[in-house]
Structures are given as structure tokens and as C-alpha cells.
N, C-alpha and C positions, 0 to 999 in steps of 0.2 A: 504493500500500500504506500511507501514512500514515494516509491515515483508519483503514485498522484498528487505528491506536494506543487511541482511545480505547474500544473498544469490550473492550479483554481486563476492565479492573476494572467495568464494567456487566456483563457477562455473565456474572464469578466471583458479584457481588452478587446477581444475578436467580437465579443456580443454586441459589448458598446458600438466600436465602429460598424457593424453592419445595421447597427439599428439608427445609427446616426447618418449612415449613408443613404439606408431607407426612407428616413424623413426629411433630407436634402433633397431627397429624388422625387419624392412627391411634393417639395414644394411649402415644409410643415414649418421650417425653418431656410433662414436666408442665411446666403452660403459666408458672410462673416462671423455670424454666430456661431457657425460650424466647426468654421477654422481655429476660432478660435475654443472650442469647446473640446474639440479632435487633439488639438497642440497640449491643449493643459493635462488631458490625463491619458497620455502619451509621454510626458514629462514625467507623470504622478510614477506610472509604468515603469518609466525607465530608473528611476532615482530608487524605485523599492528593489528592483533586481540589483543595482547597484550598492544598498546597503544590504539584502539581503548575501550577496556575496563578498562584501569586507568582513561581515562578521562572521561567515564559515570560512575567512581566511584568517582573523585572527583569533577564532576558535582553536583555531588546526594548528598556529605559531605558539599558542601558548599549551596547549598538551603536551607540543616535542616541547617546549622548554621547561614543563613540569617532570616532564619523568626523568 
């Protein structure tokens, strides 16, 4: 079941943008709103995979310096 860890923040990001793309395409929303709604949690995206990997990197640096 770990591998399903990393698939919950891709799957929330893929739903968003397709549900975002959907209501660009129909018109529900105009396409600055979009941009900038698509950009910020895209950001959010990228900045959690980002800290999510500093700290299983300096998880991992301080075990080898504990033992």
C-alpha cells in the first residue's frame, strides 16, 4: 500500500486540471481566472513534492549519521 502514497497529490492535481479545463471549455470561467487558478496550485503541487522530498532526504542523512 505505500506506493499508493504518492499517487493521492497527482490524482487531486490531474482532477483539478481536467475539471478546470472543462469549465474553461464550456465557457464557466474566463481564461484569466484560469490561468491564474491552474498556476497557483501547480505551485501548491510542486512546492509539496518539493518539501515532501527534503525531508525523506534529510530523514535518510540523519539515520546514517545516527547509527
Amino acid at each position: 500500500m505505500k506506493w499508493l502514497n504518492g499517487f493521492r497529490k497527482w490524482s487531486m492535481a490531474v482532477i483539478f486540471l481536467t475539471v478546470a479545463v472543462a469549465l474553461l471549455l464550456v465557457g464557466a470561467i474566463p481564461s484569466v481566472d484560469w490561468l491564474s487558478n491552474v498556476k497557483d496550485v501547480m505551485v501548491a503541487f510542486m512546492a509539496t513534492n518539493i518539501g515532501e522530498h527534503l525531508i525523506s532526504t534529510v530523514k535518510g542523512w540523519y539515520e546514517q549519521r545516527k547509527v
